[in-house]
BATOR-356089 format. One record per residue: residue number from 1; x, y, z of N, C-alpha, C in turn; residue in one letter. Coordinates in Angstrom, 3 decimals, m for minus. Example, Ala and Ser with C-alpha at 12.3 -4.5 7.8 and 13.67 -1.06 7.14 Angstrom:
<nodes>
@num->1&n.x->13.190&n.y->m5.690&n.z->7.800&ca.x->12.300&ca.y->m4.500&ca.z->7.800&c.x->13.200&c.y->m3.300&c.z->7.800&residu->a
@num->2&n.x->12.850&n.y->m2.250&n.z->7.080&ca.x->13.670&ca.y->m1.060&ca.z->7.140&c.x->12.900&c.y->0.030&c.z->7.870&residu->s
</nodes>
This chain:
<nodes>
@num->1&n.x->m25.352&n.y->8.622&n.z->0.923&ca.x->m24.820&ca.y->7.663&ca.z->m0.027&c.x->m24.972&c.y->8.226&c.z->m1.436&residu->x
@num->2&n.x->m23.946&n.y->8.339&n.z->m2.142&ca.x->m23.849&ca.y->8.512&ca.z->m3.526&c.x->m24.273&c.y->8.071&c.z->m4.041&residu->x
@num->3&n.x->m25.043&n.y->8.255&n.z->m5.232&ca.x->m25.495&ca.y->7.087&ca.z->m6.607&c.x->m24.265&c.y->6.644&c.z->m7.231&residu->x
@num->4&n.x->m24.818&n.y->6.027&n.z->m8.135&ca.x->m22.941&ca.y->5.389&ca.z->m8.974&c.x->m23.295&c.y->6.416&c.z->m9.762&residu->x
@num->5&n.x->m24.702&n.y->7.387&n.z->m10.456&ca.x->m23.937&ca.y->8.706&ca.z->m11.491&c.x->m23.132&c.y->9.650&c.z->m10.489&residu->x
@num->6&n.x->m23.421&n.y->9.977&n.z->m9.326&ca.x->m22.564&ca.y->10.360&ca.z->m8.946&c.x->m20.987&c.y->10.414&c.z->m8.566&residu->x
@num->7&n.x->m20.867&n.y->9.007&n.z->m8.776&ca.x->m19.897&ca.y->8.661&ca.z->m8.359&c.x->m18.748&c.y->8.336&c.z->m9.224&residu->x
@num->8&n.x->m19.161&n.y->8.528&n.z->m10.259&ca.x->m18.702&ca.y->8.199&ca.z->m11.981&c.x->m18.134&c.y->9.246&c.z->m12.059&residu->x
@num->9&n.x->m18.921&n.y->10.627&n.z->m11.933&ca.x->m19.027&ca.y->12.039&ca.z->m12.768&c.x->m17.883&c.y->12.576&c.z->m11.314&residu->x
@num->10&n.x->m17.849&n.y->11.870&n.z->m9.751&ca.x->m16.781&ca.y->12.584&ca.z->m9.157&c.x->m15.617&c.y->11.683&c.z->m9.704&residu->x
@num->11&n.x->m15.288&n.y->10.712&n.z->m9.833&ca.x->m14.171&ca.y->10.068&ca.z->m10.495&c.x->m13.708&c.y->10.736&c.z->m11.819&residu->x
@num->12&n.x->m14.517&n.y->11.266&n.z->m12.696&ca.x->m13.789&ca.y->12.032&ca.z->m14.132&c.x->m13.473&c.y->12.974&c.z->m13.874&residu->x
@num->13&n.x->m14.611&n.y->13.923&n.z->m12.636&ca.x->m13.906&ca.y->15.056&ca.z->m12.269&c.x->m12.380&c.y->15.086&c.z->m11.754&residu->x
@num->14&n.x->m12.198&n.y->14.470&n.z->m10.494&ca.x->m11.017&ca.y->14.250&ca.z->m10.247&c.x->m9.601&c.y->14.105&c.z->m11.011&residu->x
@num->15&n.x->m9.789&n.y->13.227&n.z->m11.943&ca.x->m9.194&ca.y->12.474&ca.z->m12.654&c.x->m8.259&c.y->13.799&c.z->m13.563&residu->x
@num->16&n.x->m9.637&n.y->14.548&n.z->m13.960&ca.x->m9.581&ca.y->15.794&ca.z->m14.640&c.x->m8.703&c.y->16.848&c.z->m14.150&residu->x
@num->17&n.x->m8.910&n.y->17.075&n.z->m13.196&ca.x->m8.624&ca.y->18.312&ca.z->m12.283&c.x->m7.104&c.y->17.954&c.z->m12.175&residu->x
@num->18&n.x->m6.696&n.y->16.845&n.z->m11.656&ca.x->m5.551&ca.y->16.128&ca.z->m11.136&c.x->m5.003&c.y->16.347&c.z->m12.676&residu->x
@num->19&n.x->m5.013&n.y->16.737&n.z->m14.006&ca.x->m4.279&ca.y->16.706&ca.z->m15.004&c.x->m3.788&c.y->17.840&c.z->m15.119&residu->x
@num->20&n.x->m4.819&n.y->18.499&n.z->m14.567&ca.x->m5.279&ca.y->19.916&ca.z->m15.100&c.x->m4.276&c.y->21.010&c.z->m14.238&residu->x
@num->21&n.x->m4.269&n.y->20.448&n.z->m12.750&ca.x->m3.421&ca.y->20.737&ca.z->m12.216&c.x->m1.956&c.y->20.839&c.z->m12.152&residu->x
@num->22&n.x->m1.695&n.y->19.147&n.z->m11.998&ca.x->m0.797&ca.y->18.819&ca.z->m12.760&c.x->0.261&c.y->19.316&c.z->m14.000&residu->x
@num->23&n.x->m0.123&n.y->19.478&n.z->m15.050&ca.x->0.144&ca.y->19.381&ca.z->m16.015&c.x->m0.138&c.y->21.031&c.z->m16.459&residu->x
@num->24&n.x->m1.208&n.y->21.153&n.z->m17.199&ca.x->m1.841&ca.y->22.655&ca.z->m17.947&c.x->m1.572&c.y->23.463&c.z->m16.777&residu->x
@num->25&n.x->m1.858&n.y->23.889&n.z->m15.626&ca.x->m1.753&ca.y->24.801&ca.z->m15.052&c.x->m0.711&c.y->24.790&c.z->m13.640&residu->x
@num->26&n.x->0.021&n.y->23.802&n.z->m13.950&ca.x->1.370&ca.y->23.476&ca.z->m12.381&c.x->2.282&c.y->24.872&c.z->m12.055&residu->x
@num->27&n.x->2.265&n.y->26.009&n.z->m13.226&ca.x->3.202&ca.y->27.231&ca.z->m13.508&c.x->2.418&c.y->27.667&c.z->m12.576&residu->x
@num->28&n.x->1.051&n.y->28.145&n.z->m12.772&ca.x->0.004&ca.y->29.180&ca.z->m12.049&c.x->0.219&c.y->29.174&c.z->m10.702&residu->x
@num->29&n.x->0.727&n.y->27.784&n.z->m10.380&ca.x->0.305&ca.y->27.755&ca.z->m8.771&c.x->1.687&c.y->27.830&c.z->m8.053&residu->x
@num->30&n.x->2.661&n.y->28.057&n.z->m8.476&ca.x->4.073&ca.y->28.092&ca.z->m8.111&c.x->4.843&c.y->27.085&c.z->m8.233&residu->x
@num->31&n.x->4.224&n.y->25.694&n.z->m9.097&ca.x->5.129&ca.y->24.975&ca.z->m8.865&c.x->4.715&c.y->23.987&c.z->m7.626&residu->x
@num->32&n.x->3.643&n.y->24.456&n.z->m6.696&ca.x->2.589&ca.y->23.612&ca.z->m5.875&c.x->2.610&c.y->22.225&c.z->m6.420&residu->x
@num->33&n.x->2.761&n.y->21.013&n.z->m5.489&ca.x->2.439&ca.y->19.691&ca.z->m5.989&c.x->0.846&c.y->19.471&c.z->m5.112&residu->x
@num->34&n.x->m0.010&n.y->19.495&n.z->m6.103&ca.x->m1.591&ca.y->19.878&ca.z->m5.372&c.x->m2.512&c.y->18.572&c.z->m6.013&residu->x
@num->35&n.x->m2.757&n.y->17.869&n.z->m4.760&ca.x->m3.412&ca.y->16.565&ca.z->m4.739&c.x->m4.881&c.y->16.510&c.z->m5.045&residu->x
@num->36&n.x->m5.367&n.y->15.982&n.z->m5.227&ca.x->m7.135&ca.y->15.980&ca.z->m5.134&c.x->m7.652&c.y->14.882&c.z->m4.491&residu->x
@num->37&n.x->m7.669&n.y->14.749&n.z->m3.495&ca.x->m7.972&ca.y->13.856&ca.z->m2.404&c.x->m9.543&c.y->13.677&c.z->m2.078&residu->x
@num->38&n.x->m10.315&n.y->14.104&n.z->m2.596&ca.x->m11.678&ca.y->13.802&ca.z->m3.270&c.x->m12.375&c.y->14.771&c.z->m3.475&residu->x
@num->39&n.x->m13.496&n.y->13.957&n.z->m4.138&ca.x->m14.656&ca.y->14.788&ca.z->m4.938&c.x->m16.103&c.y->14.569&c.z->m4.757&residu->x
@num->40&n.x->m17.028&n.y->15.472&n.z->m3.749&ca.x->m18.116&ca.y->15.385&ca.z->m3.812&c.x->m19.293&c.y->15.975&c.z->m4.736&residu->x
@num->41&n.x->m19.944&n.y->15.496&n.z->m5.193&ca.x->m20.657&ca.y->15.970&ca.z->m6.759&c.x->m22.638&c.y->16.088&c.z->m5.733&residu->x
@num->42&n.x->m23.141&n.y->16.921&n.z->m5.363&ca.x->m24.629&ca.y->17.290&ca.z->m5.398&c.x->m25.020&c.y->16.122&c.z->m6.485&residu->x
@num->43&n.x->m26.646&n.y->16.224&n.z->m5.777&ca.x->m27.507&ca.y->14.781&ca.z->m6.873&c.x->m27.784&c.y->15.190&c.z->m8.290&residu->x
@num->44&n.x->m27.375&n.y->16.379&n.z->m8.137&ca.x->m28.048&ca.y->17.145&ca.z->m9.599&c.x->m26.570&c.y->17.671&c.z->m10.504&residu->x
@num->45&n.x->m25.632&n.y->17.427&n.z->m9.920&ca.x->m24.608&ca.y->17.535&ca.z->m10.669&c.x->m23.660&c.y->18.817&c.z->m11.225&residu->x
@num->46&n.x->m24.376&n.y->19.540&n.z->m10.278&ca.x->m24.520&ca.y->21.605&ca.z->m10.625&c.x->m23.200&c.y->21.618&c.z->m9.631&residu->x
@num->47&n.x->m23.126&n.y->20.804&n.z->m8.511&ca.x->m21.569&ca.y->21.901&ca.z->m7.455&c.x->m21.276&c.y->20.124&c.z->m7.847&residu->x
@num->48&n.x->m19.551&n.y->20.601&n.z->m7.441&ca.x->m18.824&ca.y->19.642&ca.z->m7.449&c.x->m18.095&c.y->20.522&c.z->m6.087&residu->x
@num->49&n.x->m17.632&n.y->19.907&n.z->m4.908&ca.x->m16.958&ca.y->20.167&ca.z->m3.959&c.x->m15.441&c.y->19.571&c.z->m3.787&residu->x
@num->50&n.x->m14.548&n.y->19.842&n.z->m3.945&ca.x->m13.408&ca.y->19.624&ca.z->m4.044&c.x->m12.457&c.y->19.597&c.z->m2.910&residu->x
@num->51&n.x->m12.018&n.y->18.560&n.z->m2.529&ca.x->m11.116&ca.y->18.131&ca.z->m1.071&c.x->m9.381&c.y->18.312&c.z->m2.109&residu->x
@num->52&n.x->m8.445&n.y->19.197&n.z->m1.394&ca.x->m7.172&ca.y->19.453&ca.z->m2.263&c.x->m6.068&c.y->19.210&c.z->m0.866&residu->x
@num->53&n.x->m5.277&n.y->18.997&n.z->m1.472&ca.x->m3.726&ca.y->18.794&ca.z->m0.227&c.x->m3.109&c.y->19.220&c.z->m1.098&residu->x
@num->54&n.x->m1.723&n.y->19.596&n.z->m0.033&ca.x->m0.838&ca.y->20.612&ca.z->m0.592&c.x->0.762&c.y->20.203&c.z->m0.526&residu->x
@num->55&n.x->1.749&n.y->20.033&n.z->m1.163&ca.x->2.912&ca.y->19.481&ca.z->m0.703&c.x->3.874&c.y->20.417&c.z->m1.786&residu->x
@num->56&n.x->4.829&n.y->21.141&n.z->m0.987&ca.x->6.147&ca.y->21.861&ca.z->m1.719&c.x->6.002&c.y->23.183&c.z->m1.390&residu->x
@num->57&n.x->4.672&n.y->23.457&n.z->m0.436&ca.x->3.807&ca.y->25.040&ca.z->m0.745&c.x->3.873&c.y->25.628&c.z->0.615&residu->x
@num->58&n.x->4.427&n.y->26.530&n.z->0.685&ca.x->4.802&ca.y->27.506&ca.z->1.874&c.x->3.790&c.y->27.858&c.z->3.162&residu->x
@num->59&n.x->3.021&n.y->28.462&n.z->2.429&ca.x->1.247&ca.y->29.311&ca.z->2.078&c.x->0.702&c.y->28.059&c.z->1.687&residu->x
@num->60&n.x->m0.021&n.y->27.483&n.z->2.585&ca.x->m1.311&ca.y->27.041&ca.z->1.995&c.x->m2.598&c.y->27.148&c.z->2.241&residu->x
@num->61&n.x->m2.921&n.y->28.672&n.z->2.966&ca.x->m4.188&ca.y->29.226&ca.z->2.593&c.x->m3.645&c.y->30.178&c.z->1.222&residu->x
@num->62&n.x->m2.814&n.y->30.843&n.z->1.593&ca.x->m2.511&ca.y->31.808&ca.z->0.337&c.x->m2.923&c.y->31.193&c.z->m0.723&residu->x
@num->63&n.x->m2.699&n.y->29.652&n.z->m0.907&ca.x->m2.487&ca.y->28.941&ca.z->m2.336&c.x->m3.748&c.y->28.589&c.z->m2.396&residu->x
@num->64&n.x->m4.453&n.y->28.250&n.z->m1.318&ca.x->m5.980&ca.y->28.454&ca.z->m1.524&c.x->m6.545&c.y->29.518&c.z->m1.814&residu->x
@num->65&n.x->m6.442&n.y->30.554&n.z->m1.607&ca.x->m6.907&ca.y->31.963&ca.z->m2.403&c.x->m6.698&c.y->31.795&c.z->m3.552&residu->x
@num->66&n.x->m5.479&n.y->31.577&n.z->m3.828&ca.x->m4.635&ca.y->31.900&ca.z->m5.124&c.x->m5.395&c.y->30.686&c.z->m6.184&residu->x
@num->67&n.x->m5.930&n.y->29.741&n.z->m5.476&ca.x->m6.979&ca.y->29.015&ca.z->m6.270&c.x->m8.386&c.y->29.569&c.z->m6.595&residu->x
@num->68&n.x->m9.127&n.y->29.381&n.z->m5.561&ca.x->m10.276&ca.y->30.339&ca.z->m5.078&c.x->m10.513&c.y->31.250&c.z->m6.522&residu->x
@num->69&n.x->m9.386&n.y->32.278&n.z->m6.452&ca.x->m9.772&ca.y->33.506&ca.z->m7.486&c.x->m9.575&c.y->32.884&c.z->m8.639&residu->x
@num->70&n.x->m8.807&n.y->32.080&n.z->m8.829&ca.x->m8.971&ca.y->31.244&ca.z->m10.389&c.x->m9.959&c.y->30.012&c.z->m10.512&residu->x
@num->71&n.x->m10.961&n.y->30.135&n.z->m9.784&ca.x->m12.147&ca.y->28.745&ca.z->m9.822&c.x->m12.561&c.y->29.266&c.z->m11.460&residu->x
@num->72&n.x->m12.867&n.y->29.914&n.z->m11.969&ca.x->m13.375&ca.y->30.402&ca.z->m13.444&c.x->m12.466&c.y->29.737&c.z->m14.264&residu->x
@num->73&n.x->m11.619&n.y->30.176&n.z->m14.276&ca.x->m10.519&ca.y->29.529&ca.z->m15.430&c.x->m10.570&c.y->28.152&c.z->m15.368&residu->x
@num->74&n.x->m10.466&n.y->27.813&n.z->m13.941&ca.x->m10.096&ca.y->26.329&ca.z->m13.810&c.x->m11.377&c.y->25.650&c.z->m14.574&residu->x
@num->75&n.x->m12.544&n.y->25.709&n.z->m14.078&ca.x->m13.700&ca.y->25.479&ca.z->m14.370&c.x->m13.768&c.y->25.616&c.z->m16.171&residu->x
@num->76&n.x->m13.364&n.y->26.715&n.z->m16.946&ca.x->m13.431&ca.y->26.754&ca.z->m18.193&c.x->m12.210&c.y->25.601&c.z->m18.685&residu->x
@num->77&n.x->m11.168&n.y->25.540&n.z->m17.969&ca.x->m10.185&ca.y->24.563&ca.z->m18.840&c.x->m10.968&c.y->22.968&c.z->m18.347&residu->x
@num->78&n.x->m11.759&n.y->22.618&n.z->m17.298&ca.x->m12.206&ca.y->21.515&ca.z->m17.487&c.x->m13.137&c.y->21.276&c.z->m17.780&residu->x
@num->79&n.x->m14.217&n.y->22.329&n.z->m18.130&ca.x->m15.057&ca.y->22.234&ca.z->m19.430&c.x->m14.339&c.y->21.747&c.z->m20.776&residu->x
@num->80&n.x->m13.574&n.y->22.198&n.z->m21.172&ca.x->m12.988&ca.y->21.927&ca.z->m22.240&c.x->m12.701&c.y->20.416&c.z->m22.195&residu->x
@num->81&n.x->m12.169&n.y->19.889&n.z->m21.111&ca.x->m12.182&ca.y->18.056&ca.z->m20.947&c.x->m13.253&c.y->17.636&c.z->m21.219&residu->x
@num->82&n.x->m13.922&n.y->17.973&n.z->m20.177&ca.x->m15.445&ca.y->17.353&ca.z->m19.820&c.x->m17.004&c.y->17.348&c.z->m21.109&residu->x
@num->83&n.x->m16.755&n.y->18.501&n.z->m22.138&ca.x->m17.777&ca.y->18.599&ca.z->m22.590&c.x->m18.382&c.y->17.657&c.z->m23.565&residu->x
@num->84&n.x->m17.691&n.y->16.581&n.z->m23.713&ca.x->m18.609&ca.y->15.585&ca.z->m24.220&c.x->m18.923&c.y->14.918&c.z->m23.669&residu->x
@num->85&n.x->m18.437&n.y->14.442&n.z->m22.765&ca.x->m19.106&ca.y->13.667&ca.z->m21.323&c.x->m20.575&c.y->14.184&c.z->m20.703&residu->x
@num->86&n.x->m20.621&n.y->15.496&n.z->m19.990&ca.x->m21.665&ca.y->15.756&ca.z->m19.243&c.x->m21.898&c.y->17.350&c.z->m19.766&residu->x
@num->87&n.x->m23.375&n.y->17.583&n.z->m19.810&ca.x->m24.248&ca.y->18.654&ca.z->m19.863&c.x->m24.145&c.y->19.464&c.z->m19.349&residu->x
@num->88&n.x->m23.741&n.y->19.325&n.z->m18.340&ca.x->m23.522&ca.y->20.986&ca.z->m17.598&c.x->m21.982&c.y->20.451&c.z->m16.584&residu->x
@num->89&n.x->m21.507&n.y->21.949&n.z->m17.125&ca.x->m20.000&ca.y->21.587&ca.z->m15.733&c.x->m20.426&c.y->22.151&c.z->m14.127&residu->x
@num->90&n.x->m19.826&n.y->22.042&n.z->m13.513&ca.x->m20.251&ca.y->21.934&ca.z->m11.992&c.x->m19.857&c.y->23.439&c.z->m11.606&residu->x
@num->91&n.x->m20.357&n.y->24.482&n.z->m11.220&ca.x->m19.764&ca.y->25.118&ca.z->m10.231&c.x->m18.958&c.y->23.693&c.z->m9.225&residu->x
@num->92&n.x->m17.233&n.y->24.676&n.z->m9.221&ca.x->m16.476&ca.y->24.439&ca.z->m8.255&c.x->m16.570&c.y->25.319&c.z->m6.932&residu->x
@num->93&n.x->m16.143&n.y->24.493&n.z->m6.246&ca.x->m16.195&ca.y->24.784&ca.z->m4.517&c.x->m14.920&c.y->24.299&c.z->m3.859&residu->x
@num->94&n.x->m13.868&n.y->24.992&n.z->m3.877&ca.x->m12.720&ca.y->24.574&ca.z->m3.096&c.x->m12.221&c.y->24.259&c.z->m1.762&residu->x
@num->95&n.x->m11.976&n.y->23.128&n.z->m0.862&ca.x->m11.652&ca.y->23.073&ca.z->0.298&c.x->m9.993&c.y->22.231&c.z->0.462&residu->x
@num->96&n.x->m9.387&n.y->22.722&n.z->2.168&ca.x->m8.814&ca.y->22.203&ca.z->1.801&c.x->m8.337&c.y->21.188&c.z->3.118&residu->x
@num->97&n.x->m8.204&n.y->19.987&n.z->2.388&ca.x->m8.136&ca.y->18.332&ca.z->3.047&c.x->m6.634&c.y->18.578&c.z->4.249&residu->x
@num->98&n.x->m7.133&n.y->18.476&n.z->5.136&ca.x->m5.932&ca.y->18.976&ca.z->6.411&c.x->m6.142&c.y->17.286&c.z->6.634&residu->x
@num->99&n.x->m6.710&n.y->16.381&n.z->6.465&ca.x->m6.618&ca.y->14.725&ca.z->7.411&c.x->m5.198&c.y->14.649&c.z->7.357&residu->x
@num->100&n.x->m4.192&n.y->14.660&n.z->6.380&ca.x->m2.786&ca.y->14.094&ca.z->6.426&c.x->m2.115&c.y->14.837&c.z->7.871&residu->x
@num->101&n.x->m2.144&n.y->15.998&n.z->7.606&ca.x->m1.764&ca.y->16.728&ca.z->9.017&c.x->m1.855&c.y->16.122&c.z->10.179&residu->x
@num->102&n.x->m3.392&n.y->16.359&n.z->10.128&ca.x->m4.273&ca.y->15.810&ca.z->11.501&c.x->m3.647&c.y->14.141&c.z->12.094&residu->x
@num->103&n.x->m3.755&n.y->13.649&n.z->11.124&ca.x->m2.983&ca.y->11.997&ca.z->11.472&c.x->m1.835&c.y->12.199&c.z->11.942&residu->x
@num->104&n.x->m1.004&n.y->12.816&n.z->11.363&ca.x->0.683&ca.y->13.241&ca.z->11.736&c.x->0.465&c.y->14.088&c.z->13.135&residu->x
@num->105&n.x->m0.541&n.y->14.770&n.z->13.517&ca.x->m0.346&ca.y->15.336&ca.z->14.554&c.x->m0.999&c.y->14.627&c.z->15.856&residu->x
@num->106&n.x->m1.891&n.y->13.338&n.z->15.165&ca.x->m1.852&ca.y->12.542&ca.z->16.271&c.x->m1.284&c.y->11.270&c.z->16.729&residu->x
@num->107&n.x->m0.445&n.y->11.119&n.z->15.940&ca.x->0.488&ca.y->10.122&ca.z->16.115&c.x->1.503&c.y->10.521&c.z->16.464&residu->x
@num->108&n.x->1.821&n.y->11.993&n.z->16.522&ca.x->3.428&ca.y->12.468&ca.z->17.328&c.x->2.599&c.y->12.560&c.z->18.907&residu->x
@num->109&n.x->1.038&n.y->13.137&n.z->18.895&ca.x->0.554&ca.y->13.046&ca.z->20.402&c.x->0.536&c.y->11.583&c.z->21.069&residu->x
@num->110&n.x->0.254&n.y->10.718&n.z->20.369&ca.x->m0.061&ca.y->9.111&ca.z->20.982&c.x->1.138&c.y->8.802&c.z->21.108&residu->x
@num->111&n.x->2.278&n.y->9.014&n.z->20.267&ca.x->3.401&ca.y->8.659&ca.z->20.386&c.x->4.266&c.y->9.094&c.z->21.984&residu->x
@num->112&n.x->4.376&n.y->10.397&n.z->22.186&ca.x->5.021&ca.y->11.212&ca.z->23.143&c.x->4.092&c.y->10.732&c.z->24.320&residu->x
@num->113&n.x->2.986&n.y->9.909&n.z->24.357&ca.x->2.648&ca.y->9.770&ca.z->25.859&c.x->3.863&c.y->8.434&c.z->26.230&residu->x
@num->114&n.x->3.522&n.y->8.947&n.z->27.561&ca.x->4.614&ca.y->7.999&ca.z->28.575&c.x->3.428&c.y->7.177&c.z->29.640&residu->x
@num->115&n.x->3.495&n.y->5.809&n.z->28.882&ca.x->2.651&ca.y->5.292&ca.z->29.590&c.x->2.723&c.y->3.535&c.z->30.425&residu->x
@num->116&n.x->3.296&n.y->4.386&n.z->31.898&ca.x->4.054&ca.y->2.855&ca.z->32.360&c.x->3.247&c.y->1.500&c.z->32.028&residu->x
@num->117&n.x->4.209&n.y->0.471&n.z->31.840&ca.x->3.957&ca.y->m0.781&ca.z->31.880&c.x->3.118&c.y->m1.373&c.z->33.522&residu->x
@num->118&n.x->1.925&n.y->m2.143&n.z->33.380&ca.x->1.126&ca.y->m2.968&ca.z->34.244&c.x->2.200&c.y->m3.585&c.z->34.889&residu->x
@num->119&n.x->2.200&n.y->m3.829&n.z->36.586&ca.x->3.263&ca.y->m4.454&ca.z->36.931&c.x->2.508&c.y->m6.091&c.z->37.258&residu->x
@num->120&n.x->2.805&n.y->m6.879&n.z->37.554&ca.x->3.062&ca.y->m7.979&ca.z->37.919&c.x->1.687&c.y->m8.553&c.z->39.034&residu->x
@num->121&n.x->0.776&n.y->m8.993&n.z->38.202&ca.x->m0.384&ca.y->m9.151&ca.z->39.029&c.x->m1.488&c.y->m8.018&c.z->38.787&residu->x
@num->122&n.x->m1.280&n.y->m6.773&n.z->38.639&ca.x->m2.154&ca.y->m5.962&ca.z->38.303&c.x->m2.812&c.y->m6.052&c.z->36.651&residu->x
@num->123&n.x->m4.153&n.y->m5.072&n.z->37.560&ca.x->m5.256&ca.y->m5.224&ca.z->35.944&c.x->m5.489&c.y->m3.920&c.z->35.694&residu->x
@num->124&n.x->m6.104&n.y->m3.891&n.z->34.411&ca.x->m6.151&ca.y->m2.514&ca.z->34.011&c.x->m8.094&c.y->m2.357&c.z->34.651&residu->x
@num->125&n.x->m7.999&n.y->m0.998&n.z->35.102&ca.x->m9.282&ca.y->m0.677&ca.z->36.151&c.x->m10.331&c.y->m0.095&c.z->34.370&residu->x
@num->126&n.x->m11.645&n.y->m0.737&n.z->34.801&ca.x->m12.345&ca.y->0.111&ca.z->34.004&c.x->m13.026&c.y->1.446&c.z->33.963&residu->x
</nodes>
């Protein structure tokens, strides 16, 4: 369970990143529409762990590399947000959020089963 400082400092992060992305750096990444689907922040506030999704993007480990090697920059342009807010910026830690997939790939599986109807008097066996 998070504290609420934690939970504050992953909400600005986010908030941040999602601009940052967005906006200041959308060229870097090809034009990537790159989500931030959450933010876990350590009790001490030093890593921030980063959950990202990916939509428009070919490669999306590539585009995770292609992040990866720019964690520095990124990290210095949201220092530049962040530094009146909090004391120290977070080492970033990039991952990346596959749940949207995963749902889509189990709802085409639940979907495609073929599963006859109970006939007439019968029960389902436990």
């Amino acid at each position: 369970m998070d504290s609420k400082r934690q939970q504050k400092f992953s909400r600005q992060i986010q908030k941040d990143l999602s601009e940052i992305f967005q906006k200041d750096m959308r060229s870097a990444f090809g034009n990537a529409f790159i989500t931030i689907t959450d933010v876990k922040v350590t009790p001490d506030l030093s890593i921030a762990r980063i959950y990202l999704s990916f939509m428009l993007a070919n490669d999306k480990q590539g585009l995770m590399q292609e992040i990866r090697e720019k964690t520095k920059q990124i990290r210095g342009v949201l220092g530049q947000r962040i530094r009146h807010q909090a004391r120290i910026i977070p080492d970033l830690e990039f991952y990346l959020d596959d749940t949207a997939e995963y749902a889509a790939k189990m709802d085409r599986l639940i979907s495609s089963l073929d599963i006859p109807p109970l006939k007439e008097g019968e029960e389902i066996e436990d």
